[in-house]
N, CA, C and O atoms as a GROMACS GRO file, in nm:
protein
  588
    1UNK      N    1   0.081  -0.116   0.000
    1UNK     CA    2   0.000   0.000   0.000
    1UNK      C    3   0.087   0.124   0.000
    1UNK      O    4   0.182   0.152   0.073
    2UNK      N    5   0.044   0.179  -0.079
    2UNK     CA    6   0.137   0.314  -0.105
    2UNK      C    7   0.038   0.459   0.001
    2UNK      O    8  -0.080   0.494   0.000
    3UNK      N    9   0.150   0.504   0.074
    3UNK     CA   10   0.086   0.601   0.173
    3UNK      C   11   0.148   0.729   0.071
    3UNK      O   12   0.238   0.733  -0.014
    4UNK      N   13   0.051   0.828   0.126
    4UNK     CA   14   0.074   0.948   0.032
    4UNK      C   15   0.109   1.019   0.152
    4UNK      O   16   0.041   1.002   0.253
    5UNK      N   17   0.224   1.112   0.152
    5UNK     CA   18   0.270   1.204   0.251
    5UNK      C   19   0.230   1.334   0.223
    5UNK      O   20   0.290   1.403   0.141
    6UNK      N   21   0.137   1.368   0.281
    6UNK     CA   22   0.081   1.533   0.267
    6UNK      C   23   0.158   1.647   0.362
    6UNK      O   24   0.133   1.661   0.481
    7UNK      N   25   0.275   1.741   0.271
    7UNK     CA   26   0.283   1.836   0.402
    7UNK      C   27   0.238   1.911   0.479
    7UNK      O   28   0.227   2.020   0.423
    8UNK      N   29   0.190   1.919   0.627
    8UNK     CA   30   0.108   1.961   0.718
    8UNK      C   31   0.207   2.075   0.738
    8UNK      O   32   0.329   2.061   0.734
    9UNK      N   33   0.125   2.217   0.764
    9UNK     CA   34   0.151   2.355   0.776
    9UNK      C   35   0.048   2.412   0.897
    9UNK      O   36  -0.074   2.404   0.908
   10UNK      N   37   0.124   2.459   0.963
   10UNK     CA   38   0.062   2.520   1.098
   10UNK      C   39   0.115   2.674   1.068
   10UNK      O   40   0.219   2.730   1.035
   11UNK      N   41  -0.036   2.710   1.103
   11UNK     CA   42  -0.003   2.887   1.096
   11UNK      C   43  -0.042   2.938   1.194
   11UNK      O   44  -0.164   2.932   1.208
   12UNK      N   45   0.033   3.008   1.303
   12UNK     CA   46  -0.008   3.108   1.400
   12UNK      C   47   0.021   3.210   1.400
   12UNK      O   48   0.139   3.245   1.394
   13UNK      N   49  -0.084   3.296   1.407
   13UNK     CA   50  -0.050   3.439   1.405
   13UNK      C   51  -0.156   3.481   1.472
   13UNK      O   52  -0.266   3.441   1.431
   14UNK      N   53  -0.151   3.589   1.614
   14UNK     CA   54  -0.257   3.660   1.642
   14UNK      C   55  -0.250   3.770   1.614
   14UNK      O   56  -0.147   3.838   1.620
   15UNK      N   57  -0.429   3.831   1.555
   15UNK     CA   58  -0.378   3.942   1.478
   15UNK      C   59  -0.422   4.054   1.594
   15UNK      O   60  -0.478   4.001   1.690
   16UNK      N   61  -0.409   4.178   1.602
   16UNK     CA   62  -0.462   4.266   1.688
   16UNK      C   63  -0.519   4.371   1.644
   16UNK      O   64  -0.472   4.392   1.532
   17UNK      N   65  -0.614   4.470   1.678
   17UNK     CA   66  -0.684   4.554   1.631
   17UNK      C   67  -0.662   4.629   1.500
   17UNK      O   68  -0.752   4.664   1.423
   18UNK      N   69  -0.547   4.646   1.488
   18UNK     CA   70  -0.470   4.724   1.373
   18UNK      C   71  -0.443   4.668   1.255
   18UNK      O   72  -0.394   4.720   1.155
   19UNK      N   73  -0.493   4.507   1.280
   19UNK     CA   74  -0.415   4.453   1.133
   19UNK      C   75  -0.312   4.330   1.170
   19UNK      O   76  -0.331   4.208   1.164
   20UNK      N   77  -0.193   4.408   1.211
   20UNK     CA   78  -0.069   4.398   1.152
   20UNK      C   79  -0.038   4.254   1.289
   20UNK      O   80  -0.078   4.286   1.401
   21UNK      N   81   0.019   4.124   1.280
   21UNK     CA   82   0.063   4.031   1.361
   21UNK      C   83   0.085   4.044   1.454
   21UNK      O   84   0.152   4.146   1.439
   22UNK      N   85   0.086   4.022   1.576
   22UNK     CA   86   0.159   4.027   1.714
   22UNK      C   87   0.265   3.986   1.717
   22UNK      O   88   0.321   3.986   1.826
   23UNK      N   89   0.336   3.936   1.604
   23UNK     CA   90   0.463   3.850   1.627
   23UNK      C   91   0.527   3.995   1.578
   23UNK      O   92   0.584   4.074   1.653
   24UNK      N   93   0.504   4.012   1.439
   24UNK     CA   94   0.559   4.100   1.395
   24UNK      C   95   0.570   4.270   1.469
   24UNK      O   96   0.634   4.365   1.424
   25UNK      N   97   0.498   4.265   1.575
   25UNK     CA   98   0.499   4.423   1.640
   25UNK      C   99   0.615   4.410   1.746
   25UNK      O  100   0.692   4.501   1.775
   26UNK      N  101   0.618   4.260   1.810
   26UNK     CA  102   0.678   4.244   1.954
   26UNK      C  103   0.893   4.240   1.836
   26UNK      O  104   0.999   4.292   1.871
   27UNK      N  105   0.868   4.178   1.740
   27UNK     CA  106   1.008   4.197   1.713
   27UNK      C  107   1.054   4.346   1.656
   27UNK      O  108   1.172   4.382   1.657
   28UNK      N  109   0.960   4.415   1.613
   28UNK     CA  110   1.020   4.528   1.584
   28UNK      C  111   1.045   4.610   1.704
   28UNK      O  112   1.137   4.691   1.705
   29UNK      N  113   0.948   4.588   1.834
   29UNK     CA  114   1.001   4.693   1.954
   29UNK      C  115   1.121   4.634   2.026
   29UNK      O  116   1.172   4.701   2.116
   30UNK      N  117   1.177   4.496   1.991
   30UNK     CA  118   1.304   4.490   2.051
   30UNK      C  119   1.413   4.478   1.987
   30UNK      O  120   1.508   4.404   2.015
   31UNK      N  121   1.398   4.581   1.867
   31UNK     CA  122   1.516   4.657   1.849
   31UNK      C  123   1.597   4.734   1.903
   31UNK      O  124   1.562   4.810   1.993
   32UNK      N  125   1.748   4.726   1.850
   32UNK     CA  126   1.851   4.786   1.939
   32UNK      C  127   1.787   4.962   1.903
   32UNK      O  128   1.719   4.996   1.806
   33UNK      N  129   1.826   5.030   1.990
   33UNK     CA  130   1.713   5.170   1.986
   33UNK      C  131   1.870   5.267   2.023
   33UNK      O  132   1.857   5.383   2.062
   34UNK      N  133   2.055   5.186   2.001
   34UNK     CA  134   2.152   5.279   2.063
   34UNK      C  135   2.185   5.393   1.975
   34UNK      O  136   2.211   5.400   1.855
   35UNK      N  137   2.173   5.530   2.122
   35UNK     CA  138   2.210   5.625   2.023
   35UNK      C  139   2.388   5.652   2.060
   35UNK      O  140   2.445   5.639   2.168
   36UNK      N  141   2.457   5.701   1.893
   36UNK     CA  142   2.567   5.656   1.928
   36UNK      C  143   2.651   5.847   1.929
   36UNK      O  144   2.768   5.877   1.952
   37UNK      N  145   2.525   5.945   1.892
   37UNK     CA  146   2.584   6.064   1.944
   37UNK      C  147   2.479   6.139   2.032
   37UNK      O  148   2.364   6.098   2.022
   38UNK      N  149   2.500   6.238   2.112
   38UNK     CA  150   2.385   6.297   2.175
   38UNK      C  151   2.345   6.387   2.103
   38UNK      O  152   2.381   6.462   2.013
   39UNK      N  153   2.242   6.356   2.180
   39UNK     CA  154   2.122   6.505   2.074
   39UNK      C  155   2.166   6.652   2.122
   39UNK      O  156   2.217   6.700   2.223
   40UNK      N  157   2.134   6.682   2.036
   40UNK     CA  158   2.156   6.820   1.987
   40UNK      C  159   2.147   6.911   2.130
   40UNK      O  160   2.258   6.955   2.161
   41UNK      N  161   2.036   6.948   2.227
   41UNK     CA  162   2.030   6.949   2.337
   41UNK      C  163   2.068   6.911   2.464
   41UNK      O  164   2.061   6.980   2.566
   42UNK      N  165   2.117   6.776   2.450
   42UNK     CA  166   2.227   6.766   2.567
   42UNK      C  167   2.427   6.735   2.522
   42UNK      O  168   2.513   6.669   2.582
   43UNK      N  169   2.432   6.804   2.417
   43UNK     CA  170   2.588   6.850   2.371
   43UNK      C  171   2.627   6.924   2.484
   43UNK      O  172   2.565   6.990   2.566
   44UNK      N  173   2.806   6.881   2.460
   44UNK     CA  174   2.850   6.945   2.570
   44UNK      C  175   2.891   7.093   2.558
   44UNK      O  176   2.986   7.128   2.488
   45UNK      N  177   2.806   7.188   2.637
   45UNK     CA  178   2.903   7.359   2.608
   45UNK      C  179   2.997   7.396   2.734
   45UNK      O  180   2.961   7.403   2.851
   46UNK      N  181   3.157   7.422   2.667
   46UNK     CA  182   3.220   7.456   2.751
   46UNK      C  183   3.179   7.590   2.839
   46UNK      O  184   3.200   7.603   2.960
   47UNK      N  185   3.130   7.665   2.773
   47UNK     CA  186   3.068   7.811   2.827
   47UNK      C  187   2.989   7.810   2.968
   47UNK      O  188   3.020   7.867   3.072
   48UNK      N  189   2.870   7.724   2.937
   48UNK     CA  190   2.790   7.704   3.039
   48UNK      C  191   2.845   7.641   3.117
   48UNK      O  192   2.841   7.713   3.217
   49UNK      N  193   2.928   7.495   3.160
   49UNK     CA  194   3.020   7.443   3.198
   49UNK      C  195   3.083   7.540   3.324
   49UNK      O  196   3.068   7.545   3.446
   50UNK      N  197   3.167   7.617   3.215
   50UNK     CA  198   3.228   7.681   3.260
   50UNK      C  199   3.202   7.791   3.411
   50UNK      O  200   3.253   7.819   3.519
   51UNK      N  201   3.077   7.826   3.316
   51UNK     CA  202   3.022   7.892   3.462
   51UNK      C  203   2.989   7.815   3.547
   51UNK      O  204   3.044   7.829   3.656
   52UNK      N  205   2.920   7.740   3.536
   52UNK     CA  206   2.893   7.638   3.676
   52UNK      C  207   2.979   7.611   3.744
   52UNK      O  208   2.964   7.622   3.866
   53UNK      N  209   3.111   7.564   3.686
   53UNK     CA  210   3.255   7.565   3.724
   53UNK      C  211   3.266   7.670   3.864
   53UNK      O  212   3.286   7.645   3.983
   54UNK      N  213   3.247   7.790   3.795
   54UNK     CA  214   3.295   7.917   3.864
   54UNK      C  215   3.251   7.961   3.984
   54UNK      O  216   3.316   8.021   4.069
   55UNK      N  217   3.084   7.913   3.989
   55UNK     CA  218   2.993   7.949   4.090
   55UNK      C  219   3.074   7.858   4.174
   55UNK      O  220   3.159   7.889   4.256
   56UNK      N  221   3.030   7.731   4.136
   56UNK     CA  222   3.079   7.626   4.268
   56UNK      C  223   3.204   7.670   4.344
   56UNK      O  224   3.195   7.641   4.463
   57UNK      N  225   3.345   7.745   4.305
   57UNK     CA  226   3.440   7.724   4.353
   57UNK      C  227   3.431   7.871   4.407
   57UNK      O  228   3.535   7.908   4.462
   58UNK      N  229   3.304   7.985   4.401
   58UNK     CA  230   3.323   8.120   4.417
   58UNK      C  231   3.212   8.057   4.572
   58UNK      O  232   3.243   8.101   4.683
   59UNK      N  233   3.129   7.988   4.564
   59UNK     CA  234   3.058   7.938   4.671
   59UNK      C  235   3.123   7.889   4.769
   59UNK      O  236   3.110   7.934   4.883
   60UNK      N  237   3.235   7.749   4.728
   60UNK     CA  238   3.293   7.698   4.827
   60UNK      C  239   3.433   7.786   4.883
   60UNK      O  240   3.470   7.761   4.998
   61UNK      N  241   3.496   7.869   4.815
   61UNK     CA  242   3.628   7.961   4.862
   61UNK      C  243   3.616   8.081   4.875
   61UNK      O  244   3.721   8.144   4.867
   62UNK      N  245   3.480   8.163   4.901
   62UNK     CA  246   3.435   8.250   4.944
   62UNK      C  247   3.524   8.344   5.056
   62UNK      O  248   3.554   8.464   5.055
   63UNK      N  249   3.553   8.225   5.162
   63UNK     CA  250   3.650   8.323   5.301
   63UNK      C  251   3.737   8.203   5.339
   63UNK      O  252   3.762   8.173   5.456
   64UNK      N  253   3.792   8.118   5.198
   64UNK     CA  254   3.905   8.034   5.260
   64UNK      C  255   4.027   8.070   5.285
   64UNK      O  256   4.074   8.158   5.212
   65UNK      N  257   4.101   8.020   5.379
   65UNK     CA  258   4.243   8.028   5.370
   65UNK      C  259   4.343   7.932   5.333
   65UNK      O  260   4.298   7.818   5.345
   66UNK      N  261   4.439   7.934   5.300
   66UNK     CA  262   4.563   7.847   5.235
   66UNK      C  263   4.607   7.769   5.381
   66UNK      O  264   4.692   7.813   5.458
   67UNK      N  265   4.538   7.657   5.400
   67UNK     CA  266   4.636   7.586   5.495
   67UNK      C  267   4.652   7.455   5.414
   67UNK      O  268   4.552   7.411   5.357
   68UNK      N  269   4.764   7.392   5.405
   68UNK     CA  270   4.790   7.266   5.348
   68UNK      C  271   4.775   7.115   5.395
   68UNK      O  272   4.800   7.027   5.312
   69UNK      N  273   4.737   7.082   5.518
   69UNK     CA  274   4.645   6.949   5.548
   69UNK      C  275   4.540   6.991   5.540
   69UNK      O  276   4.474   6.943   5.632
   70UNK      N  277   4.447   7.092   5.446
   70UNK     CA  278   4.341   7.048   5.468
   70UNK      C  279   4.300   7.086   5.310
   70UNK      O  280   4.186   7.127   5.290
   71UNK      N  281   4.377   7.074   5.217
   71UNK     CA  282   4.352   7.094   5.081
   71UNK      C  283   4.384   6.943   5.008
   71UNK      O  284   4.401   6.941   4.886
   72UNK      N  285   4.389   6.849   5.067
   72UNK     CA  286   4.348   6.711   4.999
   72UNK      C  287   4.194   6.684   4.984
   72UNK      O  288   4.137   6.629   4.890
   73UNK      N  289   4.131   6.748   5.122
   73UNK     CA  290   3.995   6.724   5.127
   73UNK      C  291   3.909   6.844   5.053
   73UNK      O  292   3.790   6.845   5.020
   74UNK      N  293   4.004   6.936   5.039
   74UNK     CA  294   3.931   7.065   4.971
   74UNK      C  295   3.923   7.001   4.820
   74UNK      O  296   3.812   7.000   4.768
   75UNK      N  297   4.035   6.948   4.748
   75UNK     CA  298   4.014   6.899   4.608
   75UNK      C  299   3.956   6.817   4.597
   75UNK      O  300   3.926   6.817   4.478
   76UNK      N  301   3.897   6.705   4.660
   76UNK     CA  302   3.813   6.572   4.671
   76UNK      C  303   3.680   6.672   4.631
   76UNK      O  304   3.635   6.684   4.517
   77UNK      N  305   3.641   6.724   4.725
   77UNK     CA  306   3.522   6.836   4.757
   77UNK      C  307   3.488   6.842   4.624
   77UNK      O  308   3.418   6.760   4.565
   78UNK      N  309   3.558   6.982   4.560
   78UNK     CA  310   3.568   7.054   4.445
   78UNK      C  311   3.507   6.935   4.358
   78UNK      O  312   3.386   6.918   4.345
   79UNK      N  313   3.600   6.858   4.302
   79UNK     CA  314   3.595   6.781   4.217
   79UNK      C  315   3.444   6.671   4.254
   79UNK      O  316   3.403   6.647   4.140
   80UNK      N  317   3.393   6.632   4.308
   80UNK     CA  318   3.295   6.598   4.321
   80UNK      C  319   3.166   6.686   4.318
   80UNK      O  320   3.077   6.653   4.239
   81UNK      N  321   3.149   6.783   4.390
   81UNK     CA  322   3.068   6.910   4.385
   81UNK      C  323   3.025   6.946   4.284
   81UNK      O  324   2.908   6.963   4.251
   82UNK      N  325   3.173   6.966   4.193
   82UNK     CA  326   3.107   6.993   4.011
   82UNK      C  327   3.105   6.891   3.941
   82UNK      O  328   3.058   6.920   3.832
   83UNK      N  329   3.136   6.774   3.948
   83UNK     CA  330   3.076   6.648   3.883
   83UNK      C  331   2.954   6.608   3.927
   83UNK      O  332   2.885   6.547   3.845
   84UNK      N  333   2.913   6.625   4.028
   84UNK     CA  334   2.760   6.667   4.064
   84UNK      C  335   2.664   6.722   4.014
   84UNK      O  336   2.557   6.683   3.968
   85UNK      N  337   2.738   6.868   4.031
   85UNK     CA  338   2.640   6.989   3.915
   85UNK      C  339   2.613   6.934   3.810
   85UNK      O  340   2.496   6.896   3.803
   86UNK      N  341   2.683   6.911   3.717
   86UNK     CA  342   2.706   6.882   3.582
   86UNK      C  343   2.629   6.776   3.550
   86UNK      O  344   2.581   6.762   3.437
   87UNK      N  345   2.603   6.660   3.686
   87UNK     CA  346   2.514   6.564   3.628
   87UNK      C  347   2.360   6.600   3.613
   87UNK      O  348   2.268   6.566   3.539
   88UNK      N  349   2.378   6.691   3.731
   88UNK     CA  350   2.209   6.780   3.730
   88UNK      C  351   2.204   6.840   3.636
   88UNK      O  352   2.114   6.915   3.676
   89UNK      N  353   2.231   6.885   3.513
   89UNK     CA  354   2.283   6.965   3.401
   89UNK      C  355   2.223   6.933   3.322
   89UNK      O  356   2.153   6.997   3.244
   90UNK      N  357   2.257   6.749   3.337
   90UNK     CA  358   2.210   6.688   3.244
   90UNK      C  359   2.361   6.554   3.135
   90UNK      O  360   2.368   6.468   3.047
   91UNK      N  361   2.426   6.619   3.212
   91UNK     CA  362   2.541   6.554   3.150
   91UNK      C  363   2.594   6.383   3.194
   91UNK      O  364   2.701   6.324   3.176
   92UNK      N  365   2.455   6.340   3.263
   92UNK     CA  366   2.520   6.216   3.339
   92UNK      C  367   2.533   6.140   3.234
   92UNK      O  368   2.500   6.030   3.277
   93UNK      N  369   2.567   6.124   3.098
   93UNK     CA  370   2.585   5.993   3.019
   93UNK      C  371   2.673   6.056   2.975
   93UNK      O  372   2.652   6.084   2.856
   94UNK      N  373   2.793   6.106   3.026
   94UNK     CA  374   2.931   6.158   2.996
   94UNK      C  375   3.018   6.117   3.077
   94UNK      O  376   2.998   6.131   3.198
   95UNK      N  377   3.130   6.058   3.033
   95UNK     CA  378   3.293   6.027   3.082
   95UNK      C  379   3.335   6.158   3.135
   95UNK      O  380   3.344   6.242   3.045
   96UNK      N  381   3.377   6.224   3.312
   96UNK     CA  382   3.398   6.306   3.343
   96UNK      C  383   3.530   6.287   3.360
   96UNK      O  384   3.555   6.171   3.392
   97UNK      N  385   3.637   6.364   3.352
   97UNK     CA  386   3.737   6.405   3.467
   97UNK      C  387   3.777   6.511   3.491
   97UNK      O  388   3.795   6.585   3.394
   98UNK      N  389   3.805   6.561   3.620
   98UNK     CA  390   3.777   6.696   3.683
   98UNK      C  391   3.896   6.685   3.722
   98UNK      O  392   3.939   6.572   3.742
   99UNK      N  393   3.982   6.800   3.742
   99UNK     CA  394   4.117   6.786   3.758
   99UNK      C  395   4.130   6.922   3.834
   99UNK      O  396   4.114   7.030   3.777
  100UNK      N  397   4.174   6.900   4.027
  100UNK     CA  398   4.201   7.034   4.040
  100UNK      C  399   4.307   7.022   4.105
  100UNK      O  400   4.334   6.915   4.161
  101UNK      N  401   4.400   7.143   4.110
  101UNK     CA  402   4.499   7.176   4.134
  101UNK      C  403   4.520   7.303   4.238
  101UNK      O  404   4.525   7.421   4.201
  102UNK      N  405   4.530   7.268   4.344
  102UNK     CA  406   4.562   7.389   4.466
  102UNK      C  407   4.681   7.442   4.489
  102UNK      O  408   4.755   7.376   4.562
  103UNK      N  409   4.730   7.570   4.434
  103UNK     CA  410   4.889   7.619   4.483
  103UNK      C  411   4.851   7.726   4.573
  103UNK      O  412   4.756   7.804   4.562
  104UNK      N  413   4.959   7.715   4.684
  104UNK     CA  414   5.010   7.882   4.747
  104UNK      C  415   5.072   7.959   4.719
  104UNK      O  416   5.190   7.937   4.689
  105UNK      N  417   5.012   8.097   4.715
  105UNK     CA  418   5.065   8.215   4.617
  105UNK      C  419   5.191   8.240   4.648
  105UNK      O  420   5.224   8.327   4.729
  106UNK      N  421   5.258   8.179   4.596
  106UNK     CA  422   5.440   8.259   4.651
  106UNK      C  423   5.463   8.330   4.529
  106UNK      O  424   5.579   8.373   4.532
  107UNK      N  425   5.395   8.368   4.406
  107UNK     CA  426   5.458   8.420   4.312
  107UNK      C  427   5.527   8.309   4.181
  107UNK      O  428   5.592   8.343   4.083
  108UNK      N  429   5.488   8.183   4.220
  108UNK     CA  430   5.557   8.073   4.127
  108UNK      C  431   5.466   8.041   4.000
  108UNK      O  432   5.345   8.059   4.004
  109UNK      N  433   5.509   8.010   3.927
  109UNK     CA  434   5.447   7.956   3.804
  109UNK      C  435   5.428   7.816   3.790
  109UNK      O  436   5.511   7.741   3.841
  110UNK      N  437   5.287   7.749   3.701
  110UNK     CA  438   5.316   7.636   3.682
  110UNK      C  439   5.240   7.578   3.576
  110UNK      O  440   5.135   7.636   3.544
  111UNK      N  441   5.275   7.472   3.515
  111UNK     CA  442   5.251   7.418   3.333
  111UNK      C  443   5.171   7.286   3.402
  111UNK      O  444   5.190   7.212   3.498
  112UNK      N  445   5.082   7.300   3.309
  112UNK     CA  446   5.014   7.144   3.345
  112UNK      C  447   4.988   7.140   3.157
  112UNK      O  448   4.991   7.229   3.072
  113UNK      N  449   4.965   7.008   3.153
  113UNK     CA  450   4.947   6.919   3.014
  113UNK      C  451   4.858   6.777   3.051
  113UNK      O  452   4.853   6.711   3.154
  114UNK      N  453   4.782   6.758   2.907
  114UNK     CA  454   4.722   6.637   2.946
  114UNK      C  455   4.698   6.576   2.765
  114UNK      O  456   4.671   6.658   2.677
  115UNK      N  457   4.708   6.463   2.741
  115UNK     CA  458   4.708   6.413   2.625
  115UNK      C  459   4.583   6.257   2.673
  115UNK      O  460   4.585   6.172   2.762
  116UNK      N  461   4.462   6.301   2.520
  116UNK     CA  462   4.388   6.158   2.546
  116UNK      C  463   4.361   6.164   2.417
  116UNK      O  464   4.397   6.248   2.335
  117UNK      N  465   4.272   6.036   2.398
  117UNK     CA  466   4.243   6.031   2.262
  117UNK      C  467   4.055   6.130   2.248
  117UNK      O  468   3.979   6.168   2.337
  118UNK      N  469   4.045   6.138   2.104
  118UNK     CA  470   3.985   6.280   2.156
  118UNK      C  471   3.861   6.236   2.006
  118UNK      O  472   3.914   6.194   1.904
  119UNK      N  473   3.718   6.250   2.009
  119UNK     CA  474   3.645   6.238   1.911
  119UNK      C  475   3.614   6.384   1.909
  119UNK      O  476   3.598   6.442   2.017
  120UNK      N  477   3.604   6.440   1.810
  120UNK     CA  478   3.576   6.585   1.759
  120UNK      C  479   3.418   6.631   1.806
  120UNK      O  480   3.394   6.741   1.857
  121UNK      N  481   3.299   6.512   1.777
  121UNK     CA  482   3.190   6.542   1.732
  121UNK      C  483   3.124   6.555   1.865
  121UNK      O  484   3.014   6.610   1.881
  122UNK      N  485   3.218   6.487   1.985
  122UNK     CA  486   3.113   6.453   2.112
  122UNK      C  487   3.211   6.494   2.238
  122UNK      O  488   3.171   6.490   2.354
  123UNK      N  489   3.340   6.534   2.203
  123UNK     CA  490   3.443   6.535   2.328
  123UNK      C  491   3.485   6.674   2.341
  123UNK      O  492   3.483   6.744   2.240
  124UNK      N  493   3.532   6.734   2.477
  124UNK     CA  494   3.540   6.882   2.498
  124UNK      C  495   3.584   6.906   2.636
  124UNK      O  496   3.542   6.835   2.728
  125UNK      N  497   3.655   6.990   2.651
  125UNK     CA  498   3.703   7.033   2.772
  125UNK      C  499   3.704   7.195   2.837
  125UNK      O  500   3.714   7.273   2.742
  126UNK      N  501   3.700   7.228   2.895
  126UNK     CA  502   3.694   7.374   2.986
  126UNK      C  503   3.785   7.377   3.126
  126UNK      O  504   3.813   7.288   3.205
  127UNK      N  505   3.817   7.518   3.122
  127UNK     CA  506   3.927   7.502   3.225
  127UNK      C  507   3.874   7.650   3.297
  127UNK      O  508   3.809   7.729   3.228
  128UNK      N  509   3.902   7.674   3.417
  128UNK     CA  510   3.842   7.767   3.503
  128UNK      C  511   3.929   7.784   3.609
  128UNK      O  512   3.953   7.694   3.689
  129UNK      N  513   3.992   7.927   3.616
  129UNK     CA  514   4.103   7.944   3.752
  129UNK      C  515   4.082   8.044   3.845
  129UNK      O  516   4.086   8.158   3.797
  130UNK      N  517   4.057   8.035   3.988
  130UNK     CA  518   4.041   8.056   4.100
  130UNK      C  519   4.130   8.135   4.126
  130UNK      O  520   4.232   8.070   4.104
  131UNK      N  521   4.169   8.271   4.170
  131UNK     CA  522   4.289   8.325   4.246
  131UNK      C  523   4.243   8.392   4.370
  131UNK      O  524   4.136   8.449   4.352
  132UNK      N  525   4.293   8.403   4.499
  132UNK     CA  526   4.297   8.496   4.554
  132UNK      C  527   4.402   8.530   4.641
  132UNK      O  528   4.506   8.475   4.609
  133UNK      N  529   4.411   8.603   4.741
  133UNK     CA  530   4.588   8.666   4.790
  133UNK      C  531   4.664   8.532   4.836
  133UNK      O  532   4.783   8.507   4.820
  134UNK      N  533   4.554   8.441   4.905
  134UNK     CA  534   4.600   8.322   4.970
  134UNK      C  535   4.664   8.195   4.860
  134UNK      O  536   4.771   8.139   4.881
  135UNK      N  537   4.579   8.165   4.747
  135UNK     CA  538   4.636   8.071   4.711
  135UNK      C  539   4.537   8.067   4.517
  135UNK      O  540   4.448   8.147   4.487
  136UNK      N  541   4.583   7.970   4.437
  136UNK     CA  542   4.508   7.942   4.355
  136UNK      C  543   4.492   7.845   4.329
  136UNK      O  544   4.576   7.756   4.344
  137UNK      N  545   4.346   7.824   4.266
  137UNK     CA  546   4.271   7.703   4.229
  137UNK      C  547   4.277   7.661   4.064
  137UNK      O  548   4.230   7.754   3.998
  138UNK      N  549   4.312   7.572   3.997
  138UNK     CA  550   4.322   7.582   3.870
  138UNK      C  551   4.271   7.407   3.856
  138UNK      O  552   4.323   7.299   3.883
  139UNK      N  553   4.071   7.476   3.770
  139UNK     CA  554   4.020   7.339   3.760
  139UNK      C  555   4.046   7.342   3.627
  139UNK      O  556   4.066   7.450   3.570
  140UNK      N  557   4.048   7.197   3.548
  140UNK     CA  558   4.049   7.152   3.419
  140UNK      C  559   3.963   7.018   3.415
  140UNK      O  560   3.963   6.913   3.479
  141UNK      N  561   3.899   7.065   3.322
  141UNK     CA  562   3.752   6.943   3.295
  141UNK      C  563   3.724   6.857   3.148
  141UNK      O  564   3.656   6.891   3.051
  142UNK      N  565   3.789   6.755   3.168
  142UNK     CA  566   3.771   6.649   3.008
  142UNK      C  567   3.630   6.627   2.994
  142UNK      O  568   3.562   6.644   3.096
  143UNK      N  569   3.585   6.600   2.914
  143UNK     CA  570   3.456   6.526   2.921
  143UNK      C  571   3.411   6.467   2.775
  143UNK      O  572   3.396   6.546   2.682
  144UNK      N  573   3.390   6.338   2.758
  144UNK     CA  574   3.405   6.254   2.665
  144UNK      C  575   3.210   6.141   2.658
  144UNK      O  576   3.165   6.079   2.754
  145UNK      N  577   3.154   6.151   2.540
  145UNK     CA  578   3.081   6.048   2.516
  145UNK      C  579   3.046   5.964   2.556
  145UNK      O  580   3.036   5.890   2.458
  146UNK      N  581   3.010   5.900   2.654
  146UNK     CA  582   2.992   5.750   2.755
  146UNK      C  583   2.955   5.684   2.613
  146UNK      O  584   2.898   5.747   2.525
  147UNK      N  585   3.010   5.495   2.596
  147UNK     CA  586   2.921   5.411   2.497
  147UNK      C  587   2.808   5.327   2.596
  147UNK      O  588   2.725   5.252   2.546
   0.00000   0.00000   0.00000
């Protein structure tokens, strides 16, 4: 006896108000959705930055004085304070580094340098310096694209 093999086809699809498959809606919303520059509105401006910079360190050194055990904890401060701000800003999906530097005014000079690798379209830095009779503050701020 010769059996005849019929191919059996199963179709599921639930459809939903609109038409269009349920299969087909649930794979298009779990698409990758990464954005790989920021929008236009949360770009980084050194300007504004900058000022925020300024307030914070015109707030916190208002009536300080230059004593030196207690300017490890003054730069911890600083540097957290405005990586703070900045996230309230809006900048929290940014690579920060805040870089401050406390001297006592003796009249000395000093060179700082910093080398990273650098994307044009999303990376930027601002620098903001503190003086008064007692001592100076010299912040410098990278800030880079988070992936």
């Amino acid at each position: 006896m010769a059996s005849s093999t019929r191919p059996s086809f199963s179709i599921d699809a639930s459809f939903v108000a609109d038409g269009v498959p349920e299969t087909e809606k649930t794979s298009k919303e779990s698409d990758n959705t990464y954005i790989l520059r920021p929008i236009f509105q949360q770009r980084f401006r050194p300007s504004v930055v900058k000022d925020c910079i300024h307030a914070v360190l015109k707030e916190e050194l208002a009536n300080a004085e230059y004593a030196p055990e207690e300017m490890p904890e003054l730069t911890k401060r600083l540097s957290e304070n405005i990586k703070d701000k900045l996230k309230e800003m809006g900048f929290d999906r940014y690579k920060m580094v805040v870089q401050v530097m406390i001297g006592e005014q003796r009249g000395e000079g000093v060179f700082m340098a910093a080398r990273c690798f650098w994307d044009v379209d999303t990376d930027n830095y601002t620098h903001d310096v503190f003086m008064n009779i007692n001592f100076q503050v010299d912040i410098s701020m990278i800030i880079e694209k988070g992936e």
